[in-house]
C-alpha positions in Angstrom: 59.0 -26.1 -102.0 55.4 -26.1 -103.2 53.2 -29.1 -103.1 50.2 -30.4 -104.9 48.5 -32.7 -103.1 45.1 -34.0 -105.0 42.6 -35.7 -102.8 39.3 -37.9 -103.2 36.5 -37.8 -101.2 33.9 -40.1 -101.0 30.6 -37.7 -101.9 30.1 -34.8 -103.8 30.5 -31.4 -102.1 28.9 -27.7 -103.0 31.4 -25.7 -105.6 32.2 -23.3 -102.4 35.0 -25.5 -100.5 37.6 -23.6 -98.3 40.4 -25.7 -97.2 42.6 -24.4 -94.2 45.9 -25.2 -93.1 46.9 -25.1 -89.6 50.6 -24.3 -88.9 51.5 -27.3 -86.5 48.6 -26.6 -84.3 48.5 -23.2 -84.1 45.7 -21.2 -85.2 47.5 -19.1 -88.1 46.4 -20.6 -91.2 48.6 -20.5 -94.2 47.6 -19.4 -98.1 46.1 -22.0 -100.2 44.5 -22.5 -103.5 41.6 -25.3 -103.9 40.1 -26.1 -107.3 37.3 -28.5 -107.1 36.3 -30.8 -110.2 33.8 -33.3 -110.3 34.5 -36.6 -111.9 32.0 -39.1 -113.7 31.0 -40.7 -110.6 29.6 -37.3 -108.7 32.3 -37.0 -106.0 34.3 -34.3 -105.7 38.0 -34.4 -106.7 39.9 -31.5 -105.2 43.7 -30.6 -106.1 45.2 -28.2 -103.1 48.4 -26.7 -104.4 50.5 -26.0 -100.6 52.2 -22.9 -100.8 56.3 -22.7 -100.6 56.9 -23.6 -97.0 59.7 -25.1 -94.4 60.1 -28.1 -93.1 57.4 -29.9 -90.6 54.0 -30.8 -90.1 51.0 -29.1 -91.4 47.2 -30.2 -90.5 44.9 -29.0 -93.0 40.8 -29.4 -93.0 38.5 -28.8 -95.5 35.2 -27.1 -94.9 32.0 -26.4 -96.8 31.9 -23.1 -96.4 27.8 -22.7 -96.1 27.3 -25.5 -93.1 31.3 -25.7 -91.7 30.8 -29.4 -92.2 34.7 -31.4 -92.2 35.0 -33.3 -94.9 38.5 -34.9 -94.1 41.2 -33.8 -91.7 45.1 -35.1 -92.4 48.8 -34.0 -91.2 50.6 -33.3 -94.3 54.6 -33.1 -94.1 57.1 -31.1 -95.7 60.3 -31.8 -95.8 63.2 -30.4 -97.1 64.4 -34.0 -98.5 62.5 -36.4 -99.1 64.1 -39.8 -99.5 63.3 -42.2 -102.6 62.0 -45.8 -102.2 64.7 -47.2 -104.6 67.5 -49.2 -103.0 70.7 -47.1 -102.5 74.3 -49.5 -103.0 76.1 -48.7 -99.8 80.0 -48.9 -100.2 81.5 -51.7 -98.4 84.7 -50.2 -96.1 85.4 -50.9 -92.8 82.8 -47.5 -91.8 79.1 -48.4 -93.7 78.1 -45.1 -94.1 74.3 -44.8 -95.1 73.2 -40.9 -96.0 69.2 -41.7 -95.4 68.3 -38.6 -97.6 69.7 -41.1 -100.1 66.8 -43.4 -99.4 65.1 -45.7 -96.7 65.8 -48.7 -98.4 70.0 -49.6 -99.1 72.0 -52.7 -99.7 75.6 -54.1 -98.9 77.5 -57.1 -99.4 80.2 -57.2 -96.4 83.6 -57.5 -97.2 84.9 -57.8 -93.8 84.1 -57.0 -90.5 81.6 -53.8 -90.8 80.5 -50.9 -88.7 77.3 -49.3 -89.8 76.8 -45.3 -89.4 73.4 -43.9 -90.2 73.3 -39.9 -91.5 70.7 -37.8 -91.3 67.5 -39.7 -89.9 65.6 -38.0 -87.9 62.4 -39.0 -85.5 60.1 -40.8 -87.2 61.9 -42.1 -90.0 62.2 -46.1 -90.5 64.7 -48.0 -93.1 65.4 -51.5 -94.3 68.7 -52.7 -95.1 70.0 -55.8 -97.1 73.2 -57.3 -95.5 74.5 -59.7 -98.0 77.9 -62.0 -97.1 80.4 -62.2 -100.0 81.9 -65.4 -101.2 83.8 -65.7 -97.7 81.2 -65.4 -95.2 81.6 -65.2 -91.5 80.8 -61.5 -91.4 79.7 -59.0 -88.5 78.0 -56.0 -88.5 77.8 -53.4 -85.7 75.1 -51.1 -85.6 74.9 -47.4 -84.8 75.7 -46.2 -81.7 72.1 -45.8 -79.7 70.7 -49.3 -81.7 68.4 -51.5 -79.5 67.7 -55.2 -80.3 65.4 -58.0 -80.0 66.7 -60.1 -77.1 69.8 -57.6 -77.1 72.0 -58.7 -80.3 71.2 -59.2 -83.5 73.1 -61.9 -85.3 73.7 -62.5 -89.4 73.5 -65.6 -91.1 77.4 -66.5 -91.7 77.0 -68.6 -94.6 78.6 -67.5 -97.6 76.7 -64.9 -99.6 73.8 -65.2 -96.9 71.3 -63.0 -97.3 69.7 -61.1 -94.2 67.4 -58.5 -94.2 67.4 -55.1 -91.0 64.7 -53.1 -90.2 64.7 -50.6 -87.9 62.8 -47.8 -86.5 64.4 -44.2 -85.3 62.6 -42.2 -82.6 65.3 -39.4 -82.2 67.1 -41.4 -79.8 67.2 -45.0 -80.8 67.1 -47.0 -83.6 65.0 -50.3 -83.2 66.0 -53.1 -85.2 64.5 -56.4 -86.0 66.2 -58.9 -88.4 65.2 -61.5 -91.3 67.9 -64.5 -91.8 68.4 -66.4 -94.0 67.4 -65.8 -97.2 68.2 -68.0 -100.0 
């Protein structure tokens, strides 16, 4: 997968910029290309084109090659999948299963009594679910196995088609979730 990444900076820079990308910290750098335009106000727009690489974190620095001056450091990360914004519909069965390459934000109205799985987060990644009660109300959730709350439990609004919105956070381990109820 290649990448273009385009990036403002704040002042104008001489036509001789180098940009270098550091492979996760290690010296190696990888292949780049850097063209630099100038726009009306006299800084210096530059588009970096990544080359085709794998999955994980790259830091990359650009330089001016005369004085070695850093202009702007930043990790940029590849990966494989990267999920949408959009809300995914999750089908309501007694398993919720939520693919997050599918996207970090997903909605469900419970039918029943529900158990949530969560595929394919990995460290790092964060989501936002809408939990909506049908026309009967009174229904549970339970989370993925590993889930911490606030205060230990999280509890949904039982009101017929309540509407309650889950965050959560997943460090590799865990996922921590927090929970807006209520919403009309």
């Amino acid at each position: 997968m290649a990448s273009t990444e385009t990036i403002y900076l704040n002042r104008s820079i001489p036509n001789d910029v180098r940009c270098v990308i550091y492979v996760d910290g290690s010296t190696t750098t990888m292949s780049h290309t850097v063209v630099n335009n100038g726009n009306t106000t006299g800084n210096a727009i530059l588009t970096v084109t990544f080359p085709t690489v794998s999955e994980g974190s790259y830091v990359w620095r650009i330089f001016d090659v005369k004085n070695n001056s850093v202009y702007r450091t930043s990790i940029y990360s590849f990966r494989e999948s990267v999920p949408n914004k959009d809300f995914v519909s999750l089908t309501d069965g007694e398993t919720i299963t939520w693919d997050y390459d599918d996207g970090y934000n997903a909605k469900v109205t419970l039918g029943g009594n529900r158990t949530l799985e969560i595929e394919n987060a990995e460290d790092g990644d964060a989501g936002t679910l809408v939990v909506k009660q049908d026309a009967v109300g009174s229904r549970t959730l339970t989370l993925p196995s590993g889930s911490l709350e606030i205060n230990g439990s999280i509890t949904l609004t039982t009101t017929a088609n309540a509407i309650d919105i889950l965050a959560w956070l997943y460090d590799g381990t865990n996922y921590y979730w927090n929970v807006g109820n209520g919403y009309a």
